[in-house]
KEKE-3310 file (N, C-alpha, C; in steps of 0.2 Angstrom, whole numbers, plus 5000, padded with zeros to 4 digits):
npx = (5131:5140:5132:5132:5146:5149:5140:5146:5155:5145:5137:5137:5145:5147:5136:5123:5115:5109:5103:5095:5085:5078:5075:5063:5059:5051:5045:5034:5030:5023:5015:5007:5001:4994:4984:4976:4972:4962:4955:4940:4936:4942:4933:4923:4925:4927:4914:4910:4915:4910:4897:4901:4903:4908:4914:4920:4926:4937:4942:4948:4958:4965:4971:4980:4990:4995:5002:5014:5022:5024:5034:5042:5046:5052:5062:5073:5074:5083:5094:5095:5104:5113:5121:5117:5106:5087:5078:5061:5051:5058:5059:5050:5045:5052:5045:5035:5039:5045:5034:5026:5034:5035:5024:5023:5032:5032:5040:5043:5046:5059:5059:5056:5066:5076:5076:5072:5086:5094:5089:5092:5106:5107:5102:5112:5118:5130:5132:5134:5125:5115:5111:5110:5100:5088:5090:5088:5074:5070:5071:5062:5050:5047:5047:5037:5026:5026:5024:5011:5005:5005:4995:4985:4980:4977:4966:4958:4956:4952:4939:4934:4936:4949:4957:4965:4970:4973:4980:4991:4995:4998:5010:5020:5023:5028:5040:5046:5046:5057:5068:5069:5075:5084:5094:5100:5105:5114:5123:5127:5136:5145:5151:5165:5172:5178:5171:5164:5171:5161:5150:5157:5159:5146:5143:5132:5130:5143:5143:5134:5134:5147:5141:5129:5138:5144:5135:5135:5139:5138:5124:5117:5116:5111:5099:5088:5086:5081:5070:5062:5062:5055:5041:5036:5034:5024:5013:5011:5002:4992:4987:4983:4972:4965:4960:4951:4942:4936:4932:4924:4913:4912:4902:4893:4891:4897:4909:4909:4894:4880:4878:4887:4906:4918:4930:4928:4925:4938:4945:4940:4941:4956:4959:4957:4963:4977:4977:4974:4985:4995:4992:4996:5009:5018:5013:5015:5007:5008:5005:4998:4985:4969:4970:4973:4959:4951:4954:4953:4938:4932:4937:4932:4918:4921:4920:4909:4904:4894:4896:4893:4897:4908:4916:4915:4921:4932:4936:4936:4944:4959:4957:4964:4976:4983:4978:4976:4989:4995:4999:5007:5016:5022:5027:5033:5045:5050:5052:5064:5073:5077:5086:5097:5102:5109:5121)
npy = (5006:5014:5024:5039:5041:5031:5037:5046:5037:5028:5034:5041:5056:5063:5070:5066:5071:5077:5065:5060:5069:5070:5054:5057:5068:5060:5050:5058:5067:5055:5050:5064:5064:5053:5052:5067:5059:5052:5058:5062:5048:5047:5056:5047:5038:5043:5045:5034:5027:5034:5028:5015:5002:5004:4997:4986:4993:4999:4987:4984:4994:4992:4980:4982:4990:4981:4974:4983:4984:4970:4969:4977:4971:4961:4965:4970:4958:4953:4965:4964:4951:4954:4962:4976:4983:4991:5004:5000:5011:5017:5008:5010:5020:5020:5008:5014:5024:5015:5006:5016:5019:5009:5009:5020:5019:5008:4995:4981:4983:4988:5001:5003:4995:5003:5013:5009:5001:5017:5023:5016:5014:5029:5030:5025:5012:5000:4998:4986:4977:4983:4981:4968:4964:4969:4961:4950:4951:4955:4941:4933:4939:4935:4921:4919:4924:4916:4904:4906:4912:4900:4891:4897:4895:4882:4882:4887:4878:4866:4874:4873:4884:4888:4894:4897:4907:4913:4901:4903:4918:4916:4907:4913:4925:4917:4914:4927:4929:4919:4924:4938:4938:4928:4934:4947:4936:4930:4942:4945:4934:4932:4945:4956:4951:4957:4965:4962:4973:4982:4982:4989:5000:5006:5016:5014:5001:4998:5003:4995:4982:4983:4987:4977:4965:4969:4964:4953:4935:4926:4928:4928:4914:4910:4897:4897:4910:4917:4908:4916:4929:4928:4920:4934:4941:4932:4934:4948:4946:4938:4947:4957:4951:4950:4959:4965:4955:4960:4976:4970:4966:4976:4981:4976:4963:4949:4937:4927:4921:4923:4912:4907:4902:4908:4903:4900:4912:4921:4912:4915:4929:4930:4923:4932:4945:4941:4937:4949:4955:4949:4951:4968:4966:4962:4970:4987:4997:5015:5014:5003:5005:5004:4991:4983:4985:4983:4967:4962:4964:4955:4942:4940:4940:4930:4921:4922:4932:4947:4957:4973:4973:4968:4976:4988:4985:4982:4993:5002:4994:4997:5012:5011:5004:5011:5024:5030:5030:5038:5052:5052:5044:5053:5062:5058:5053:5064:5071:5064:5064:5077:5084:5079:5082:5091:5083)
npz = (5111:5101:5088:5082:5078:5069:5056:5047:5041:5032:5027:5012:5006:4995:4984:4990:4997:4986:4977:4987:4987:4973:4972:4981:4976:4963:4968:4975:4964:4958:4969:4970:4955:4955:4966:4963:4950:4957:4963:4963:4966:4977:4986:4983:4992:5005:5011:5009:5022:5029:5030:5036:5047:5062:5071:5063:5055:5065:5067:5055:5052:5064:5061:5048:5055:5061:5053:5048:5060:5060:5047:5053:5064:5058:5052:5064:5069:5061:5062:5075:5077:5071:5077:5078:5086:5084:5088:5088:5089:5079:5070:5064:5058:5046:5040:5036:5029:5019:5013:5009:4997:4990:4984:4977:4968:4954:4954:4959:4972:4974:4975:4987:4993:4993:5000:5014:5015:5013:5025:5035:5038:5037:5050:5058:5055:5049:5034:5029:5037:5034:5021:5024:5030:5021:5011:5017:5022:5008:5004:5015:5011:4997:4999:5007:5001:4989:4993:4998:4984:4979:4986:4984:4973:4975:4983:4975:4966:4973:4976:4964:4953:4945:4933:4914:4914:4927:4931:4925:4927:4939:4937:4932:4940:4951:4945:4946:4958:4962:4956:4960:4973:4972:4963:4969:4980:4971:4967:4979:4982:4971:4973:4973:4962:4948:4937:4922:4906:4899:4910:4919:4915:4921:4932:4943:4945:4949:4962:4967:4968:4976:4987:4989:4991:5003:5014:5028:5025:5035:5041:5030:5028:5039:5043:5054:5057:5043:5042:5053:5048:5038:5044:5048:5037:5031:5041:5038:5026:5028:5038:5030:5022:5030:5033:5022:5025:5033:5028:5020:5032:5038:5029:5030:5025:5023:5016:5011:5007:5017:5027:5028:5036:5046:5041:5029:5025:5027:5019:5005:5006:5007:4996:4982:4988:4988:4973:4968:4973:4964:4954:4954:4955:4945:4937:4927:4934:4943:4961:4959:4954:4949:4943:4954:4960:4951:4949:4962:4964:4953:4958:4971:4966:4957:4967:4974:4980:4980:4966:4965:4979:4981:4975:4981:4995:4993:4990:5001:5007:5000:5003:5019:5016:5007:5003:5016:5022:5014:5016:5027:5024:5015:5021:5032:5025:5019:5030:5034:5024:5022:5034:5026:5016:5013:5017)
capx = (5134:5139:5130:5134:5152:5147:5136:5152:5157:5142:5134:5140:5143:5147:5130:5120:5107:5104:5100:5089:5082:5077:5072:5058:5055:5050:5038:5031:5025:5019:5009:5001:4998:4987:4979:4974:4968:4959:4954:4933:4934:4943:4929:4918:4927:4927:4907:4908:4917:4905:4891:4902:4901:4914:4917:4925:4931:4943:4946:4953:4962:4972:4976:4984:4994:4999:5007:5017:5022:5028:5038:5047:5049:5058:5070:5071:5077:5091:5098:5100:5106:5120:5124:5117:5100:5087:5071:5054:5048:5062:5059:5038:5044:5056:5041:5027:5041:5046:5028:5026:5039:5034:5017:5022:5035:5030:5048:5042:5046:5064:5060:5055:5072:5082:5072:5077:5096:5097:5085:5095:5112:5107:5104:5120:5116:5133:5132:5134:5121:5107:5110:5108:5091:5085:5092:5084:5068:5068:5068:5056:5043:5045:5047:5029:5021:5026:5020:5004:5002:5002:4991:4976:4978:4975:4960:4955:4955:4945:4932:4931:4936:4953:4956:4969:4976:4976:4987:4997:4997:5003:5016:5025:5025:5034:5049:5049:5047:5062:5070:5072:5081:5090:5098:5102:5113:5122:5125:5131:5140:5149:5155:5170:5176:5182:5165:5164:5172:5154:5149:5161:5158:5140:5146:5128:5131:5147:5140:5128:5137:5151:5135:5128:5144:5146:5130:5138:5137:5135:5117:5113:5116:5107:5091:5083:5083:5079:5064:5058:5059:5048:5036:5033:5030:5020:5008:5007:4998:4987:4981:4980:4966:4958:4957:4949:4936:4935:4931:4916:4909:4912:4898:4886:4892:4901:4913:4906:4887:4876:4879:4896:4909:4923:4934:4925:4925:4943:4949:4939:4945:4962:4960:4954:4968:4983:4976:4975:4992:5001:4992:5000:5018:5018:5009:5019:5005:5008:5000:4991:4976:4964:4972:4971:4955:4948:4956:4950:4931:4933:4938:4928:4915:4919:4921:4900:4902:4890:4900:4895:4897:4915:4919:4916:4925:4939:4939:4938:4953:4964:4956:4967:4981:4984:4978:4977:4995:5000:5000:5011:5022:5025:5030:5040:5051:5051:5059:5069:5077:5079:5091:5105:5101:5117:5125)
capy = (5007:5025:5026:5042:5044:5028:5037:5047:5031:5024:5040:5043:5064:5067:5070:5061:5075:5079:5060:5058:5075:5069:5051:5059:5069:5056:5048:5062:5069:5048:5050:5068:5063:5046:5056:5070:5056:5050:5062:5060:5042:5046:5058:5044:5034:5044:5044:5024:5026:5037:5024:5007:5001:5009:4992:4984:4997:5000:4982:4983:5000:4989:4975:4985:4992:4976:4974:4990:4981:4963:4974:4980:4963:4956:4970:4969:4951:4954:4970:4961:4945:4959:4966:4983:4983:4997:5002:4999:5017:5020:5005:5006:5026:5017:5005:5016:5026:5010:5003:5021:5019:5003:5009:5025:5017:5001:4994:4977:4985:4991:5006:5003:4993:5007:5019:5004:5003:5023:5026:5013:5018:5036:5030:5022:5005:4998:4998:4978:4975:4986:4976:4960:4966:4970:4953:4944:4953:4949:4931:4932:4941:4932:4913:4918:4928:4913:4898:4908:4912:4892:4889:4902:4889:4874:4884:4888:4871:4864:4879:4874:4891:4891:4897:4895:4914:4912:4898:4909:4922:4914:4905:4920:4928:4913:4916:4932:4928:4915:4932:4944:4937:4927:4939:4948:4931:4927:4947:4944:4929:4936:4948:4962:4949:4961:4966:4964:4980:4987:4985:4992:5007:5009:5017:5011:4994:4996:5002:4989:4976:4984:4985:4970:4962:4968:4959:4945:4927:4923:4930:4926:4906:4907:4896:4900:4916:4919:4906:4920:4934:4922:4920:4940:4943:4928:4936:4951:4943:4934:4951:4961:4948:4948:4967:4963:4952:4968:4979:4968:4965:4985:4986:4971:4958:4941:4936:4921:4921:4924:4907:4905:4901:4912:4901:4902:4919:4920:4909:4921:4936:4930:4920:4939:4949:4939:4935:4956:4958:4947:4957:4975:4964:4960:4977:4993:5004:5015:5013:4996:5010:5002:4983:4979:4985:4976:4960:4959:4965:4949:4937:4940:4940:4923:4916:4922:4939:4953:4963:4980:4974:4967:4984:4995:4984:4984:5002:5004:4990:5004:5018:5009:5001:5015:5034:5034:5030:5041:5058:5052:5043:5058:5069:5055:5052:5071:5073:5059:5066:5085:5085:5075:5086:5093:5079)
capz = (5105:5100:5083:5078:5073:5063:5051:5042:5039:5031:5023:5007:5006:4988:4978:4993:4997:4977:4976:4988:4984:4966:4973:4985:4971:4958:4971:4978:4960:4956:4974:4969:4950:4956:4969:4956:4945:4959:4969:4962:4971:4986:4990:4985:4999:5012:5012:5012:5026:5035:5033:5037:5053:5066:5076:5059:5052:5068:5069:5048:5056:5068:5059:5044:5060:5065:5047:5049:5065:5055:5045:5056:5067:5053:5053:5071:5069:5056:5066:5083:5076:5068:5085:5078:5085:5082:5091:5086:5086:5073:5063:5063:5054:5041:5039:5031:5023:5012:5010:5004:4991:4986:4983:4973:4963:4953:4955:4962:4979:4972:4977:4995:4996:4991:5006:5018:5017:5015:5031:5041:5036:5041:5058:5061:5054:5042:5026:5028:5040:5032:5015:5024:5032:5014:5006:5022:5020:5003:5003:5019:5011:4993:5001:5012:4992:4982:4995:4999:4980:4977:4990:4984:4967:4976:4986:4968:4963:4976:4975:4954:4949:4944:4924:4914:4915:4934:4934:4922:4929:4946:4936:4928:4948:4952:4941:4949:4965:4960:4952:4963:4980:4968:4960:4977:4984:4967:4969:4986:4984:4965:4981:4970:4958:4942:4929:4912:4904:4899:4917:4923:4916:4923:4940:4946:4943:4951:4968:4968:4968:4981:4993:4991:4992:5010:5020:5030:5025:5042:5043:5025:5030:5045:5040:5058:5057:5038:5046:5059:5044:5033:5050:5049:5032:5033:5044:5034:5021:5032:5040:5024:5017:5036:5035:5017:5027:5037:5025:5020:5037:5038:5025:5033:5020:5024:5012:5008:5011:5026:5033:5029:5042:5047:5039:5021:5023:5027:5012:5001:5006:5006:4986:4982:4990:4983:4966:4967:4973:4962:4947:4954:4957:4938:4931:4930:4936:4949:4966:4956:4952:4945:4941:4962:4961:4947:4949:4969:4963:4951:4964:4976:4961:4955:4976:4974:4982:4973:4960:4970:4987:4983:4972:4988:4999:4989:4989:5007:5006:4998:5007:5023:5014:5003:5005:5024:5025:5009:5018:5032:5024:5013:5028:5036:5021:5019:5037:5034:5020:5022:5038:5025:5007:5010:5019)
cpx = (5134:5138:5133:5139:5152:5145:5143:5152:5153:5138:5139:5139:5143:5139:5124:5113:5104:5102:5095:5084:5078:5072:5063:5055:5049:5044:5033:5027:5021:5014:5004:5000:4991:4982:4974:4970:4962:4953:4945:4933:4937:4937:4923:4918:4924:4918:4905:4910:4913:4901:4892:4901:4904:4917:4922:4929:4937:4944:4950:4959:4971:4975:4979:4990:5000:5004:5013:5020:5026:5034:5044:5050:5055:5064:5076:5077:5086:5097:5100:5105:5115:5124:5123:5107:5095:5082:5066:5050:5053:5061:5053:5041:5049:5049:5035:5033:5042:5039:5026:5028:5035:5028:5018:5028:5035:5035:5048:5046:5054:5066:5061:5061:5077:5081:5075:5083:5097:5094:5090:5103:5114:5105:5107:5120:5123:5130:5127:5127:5115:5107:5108:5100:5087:5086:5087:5077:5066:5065:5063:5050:5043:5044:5038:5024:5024:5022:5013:4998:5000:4997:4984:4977:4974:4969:4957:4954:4949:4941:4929:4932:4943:4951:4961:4975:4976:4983:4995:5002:5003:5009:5019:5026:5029:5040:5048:5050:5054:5067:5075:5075:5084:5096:5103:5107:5116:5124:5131:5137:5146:5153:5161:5174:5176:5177:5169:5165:5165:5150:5151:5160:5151:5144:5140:5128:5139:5147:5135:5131:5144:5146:5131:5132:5146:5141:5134:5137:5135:5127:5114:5111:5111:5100:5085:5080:5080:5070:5059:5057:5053:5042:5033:5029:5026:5013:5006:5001:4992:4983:4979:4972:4962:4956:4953:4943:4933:4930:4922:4910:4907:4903:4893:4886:4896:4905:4912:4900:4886:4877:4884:4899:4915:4929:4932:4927:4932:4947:4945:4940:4953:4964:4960:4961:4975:4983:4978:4983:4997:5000:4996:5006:5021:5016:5014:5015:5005:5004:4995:4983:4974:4964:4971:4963:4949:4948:4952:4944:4929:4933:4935:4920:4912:4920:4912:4901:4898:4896:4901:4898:4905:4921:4920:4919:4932:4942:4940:4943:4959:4963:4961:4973:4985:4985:4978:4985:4997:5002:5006:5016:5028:5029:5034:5046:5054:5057:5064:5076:5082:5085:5098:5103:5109:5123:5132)
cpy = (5014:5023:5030:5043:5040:5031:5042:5040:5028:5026:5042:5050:5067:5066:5067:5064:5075:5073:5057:5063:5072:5063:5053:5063:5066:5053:5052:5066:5062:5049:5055:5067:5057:5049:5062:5067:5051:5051:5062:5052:5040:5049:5055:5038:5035:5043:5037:5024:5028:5032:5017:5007:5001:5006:4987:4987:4998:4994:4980:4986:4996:4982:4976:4990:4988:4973:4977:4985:4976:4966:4975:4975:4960:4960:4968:4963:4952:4957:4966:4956:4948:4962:4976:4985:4990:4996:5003:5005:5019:5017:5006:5013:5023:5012:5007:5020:5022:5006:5008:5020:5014:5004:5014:5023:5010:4999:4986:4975:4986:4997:5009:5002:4999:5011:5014:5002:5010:5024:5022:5014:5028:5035:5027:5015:5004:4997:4987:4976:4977:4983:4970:4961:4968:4962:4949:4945:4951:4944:4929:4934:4936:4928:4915:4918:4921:4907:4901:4909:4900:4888:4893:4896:4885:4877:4885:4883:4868:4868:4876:4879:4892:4890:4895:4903:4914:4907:4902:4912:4919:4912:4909:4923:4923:4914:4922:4931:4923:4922:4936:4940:4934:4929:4942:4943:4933:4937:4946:4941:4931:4940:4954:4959:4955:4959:4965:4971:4983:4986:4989:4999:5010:5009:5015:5004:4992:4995:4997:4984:4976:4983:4981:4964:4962:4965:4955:4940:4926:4922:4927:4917:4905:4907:4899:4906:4919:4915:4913:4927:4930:4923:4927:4944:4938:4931:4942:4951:4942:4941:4956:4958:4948:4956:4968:4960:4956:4972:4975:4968:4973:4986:4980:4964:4955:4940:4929:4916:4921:4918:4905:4904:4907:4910:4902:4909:4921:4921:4916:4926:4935:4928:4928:4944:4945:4939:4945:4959:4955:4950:4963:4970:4964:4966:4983:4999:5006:5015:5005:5000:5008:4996:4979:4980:4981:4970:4956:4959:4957:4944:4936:4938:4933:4917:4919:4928:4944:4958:4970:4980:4974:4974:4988:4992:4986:4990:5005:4999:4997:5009:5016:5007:5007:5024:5033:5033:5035:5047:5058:5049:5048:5061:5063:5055:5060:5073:5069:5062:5072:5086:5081:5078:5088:5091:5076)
cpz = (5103:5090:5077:5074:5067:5057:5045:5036:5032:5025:5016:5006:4999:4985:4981:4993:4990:4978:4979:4987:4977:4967:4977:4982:4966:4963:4975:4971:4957:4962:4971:4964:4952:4961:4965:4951:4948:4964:4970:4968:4978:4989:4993:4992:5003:5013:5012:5018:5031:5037:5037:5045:5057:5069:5069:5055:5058:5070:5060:5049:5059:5066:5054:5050:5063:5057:5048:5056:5065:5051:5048:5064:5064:5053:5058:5072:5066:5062:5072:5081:5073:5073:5083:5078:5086:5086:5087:5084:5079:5068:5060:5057:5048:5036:5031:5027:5016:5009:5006:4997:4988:4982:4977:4968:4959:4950:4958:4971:4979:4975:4985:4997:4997:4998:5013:5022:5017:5021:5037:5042:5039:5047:5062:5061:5048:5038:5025:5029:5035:5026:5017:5028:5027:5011:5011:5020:5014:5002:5008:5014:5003:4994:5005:5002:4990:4987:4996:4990:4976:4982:4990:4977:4970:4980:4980:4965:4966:4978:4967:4952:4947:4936:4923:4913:4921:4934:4928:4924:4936:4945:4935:4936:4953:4950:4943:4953:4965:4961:4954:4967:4976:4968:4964:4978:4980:4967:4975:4987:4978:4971:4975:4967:4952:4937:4924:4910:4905:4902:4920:4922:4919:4930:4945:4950:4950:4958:4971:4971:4975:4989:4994:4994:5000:5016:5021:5029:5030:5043:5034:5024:5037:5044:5049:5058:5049:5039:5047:5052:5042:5036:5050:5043:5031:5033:5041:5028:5024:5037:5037:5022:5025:5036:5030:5019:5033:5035:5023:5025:5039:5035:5026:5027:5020:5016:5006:5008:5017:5030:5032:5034:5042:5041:5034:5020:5022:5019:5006:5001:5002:4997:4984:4982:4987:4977:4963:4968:4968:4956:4948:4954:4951:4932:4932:4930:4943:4954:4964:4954:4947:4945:4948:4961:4959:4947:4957:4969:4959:4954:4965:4970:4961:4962:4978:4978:4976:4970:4965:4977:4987:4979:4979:4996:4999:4990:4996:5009:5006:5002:5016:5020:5010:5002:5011:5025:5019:5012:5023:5032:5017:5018:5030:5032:5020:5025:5037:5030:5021:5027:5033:5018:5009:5014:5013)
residu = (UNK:UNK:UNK:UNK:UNK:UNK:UNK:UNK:UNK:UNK:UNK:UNK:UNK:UNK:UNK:UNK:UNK:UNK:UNK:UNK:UNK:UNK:UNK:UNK:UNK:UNK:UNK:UNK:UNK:UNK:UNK:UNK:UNK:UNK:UNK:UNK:UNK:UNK:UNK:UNK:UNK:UNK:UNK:UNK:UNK:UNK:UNK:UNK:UNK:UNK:UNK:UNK:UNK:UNK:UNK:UNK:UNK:UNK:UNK:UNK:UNK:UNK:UNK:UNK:UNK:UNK:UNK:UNK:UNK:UNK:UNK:UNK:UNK:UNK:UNK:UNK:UNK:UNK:UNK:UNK:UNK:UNK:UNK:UNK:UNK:UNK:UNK:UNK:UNK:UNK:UNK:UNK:UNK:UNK:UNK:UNK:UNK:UNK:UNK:UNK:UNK:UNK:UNK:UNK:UNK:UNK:UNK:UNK:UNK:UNK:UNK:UNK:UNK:UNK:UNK:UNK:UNK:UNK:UNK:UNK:UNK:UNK:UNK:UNK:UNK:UNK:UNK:UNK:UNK:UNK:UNK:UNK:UNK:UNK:UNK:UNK:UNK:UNK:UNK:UNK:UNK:UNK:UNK:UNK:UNK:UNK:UNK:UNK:UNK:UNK:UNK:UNK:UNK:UNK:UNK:UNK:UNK:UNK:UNK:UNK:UNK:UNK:UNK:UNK:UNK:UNK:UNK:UNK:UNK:UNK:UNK:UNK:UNK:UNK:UNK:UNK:UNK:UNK:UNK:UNK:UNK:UNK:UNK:UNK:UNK:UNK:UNK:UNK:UNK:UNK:UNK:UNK:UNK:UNK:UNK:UNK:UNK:UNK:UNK:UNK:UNK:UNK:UNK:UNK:UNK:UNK:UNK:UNK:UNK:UNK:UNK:UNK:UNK:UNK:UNK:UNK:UNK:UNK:UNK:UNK:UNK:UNK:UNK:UNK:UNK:UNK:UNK:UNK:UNK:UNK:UNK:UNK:UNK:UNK:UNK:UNK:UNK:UNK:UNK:UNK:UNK:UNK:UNK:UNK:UNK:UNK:UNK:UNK:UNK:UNK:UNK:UNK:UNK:UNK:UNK:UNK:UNK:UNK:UNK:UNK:UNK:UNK:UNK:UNK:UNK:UNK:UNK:UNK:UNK:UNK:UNK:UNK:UNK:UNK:UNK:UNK:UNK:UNK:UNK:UNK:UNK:UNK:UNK:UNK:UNK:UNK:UNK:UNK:UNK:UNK:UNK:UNK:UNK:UNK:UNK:UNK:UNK:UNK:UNK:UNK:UNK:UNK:UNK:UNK:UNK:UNK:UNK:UNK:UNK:UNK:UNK:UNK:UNK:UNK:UNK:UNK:UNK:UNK:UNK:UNK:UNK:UNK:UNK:UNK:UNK:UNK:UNK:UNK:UNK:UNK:UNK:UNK:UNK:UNK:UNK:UNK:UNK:UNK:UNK:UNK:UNK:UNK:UNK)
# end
């Protein structure tokens, strides 16, 4: 497949460099201000991490890798299934770039999407296609996040520990997770009928709606394959909360008491790690600082972990999930960018 002459085509040239010049902007001063406000307890990370214990620290390492990994699986799936398939070392660098965004934009991962279809588009990816790899990812990642959040309930039931702002909260994360991919099909499927006058004149709005409009039905109907997305972000969840069980053993502490079983341990990390992710999904701070941190120190709290123990896990959570990746996915989106500022 000859790629390049494609990207003309795909690349929008008026105003494109300013635009993403400003977007890499915006997240580039939201990374160094949290950093800046945070910089006292990264140093005090980095000294947790001296003392953890080296064998679970590099097995949290590699399964926050293999996330990155799922990510870029699911992609993987769509783009072949398009007949415009990409390789693996360019998707894994797409990857950290959009989990970056995601991270520095509290956009309920808006931002990332937007990083996504530009990043795959500039590498000779349709328009069409790279929107249905976005809508597909979507509803993969929110069908895994909503069945996984009703599933930490009913583990919260049969523990005795659910509240009544948990199941709240959970619910209200529903109707987003409902929400967003939603929104995306009747998007998709509306397709370039004729706005409402005072739409029409939002030129955003306009384009939105012309590039969502072009993903192919074909692929948005294909329940297999919207399956196998679902199957990868699935799996991310499921190795975030084990790098989470990680993080603890890192520091000589089970998740779930000294005789616990793998599996207790497990379920704990995981109640813990979702109940904190669905607070950042729903809060508009960025990077979640401070509200992941709290909400997963709690958890784990009220699932009988020690308050300190499950605070400095937490923190060595982020310190893998969050600052180690933030440096590199700066630069990657940097070099992503700058060869097309005056494209």
């Amino acid at each position: 497949m000859d790629a390049e002459p494609a990207r003309p085509r795909h690349v929008p040239k008026a105003g494109a460099g300013r635009w993403r010049g400003w977007f890499f902007g915006i997240m580039l001063v939201g990374a160094l201000v949290a950093a800046v406000l945070r910089r006292h307890e990264i140093a005090r990370l980095l000294v947790l991490v001296s003392k953890a214990s080296p064998d679970w620290l590099a097995a949290a390492l590699g399964l926050q890798i293999l996330t990155y990994v799922c990510l870029a699986l699911g992609w993987q799936a769509v783009l072949r299934h398009a007949g415009h398939p990409q390789p693996m070392p360019r998707l894994l660098r797409i990857a950290i770039t959009k989990l970056f965004a995601d991270q520095a934009l509290p956009s309920a991962g808006l931002g990332g999407n937007v990083v996504l279809v530009d990043q795959l588009m500039l590498n000779g990816v349709p328009r069409g296609a790279s929107v249905a790899a976005l809508i597909l990812s979507m509803i993969g990642f929110y069908a895994a996040y909503a069945v996984f959040a009703v599933a930490m309930l009913m583990l919260l039931w049969l523990h005795g520990a659910i509240t009544p702002w948990i199941t709240g909260l959970v619910s209200l994360f529903l109707l987003v997770a409902m929400a967003i991919p939603g929104t995306a099909l009747w998007l998709r499927q509306r397709g370039r009928r004729p706005l409402p006058r005072w739409m029409a004149k939002l030129g955003f709005v306009r384009d939105l709606l012309v590039t969502v409009g072009e993903a192919p039905g074909t692929l948005l109907r294909d329940r297999p394959l919207i399956a196998q997305v679902t199957f990868w972000n699935a799996l991310i969840f499921l190795l975030d909360a084990a790098t989470l069980l990680a993080c603890l053993r890192a520091l000589g502490q089970g998740a779930a008491g000294q005789n616990a079983g793998l599996w207790a341990e497990l379920v704990t990390a995981y109640i813990a790690f979702m109940m904190a992710s669905i607070v950042i999904t729903l809060g508009p701070v960025p990077l979640g600082l401070g509200s992941f941190e709290a909400t997963c120190t709690l958890m784990l709290s009220l699932m009988g972990v020690p308050s300190g123990t499950g605070l400095t896990a937490t923190l060595l959570l982020r310190v893998l999930t969050l600052w180690l990746p933030l440096l590199p996915g700066l630069l990657l989106m940097r070099g992503a960018i700058a060869p097309h500022q005056d494209g």
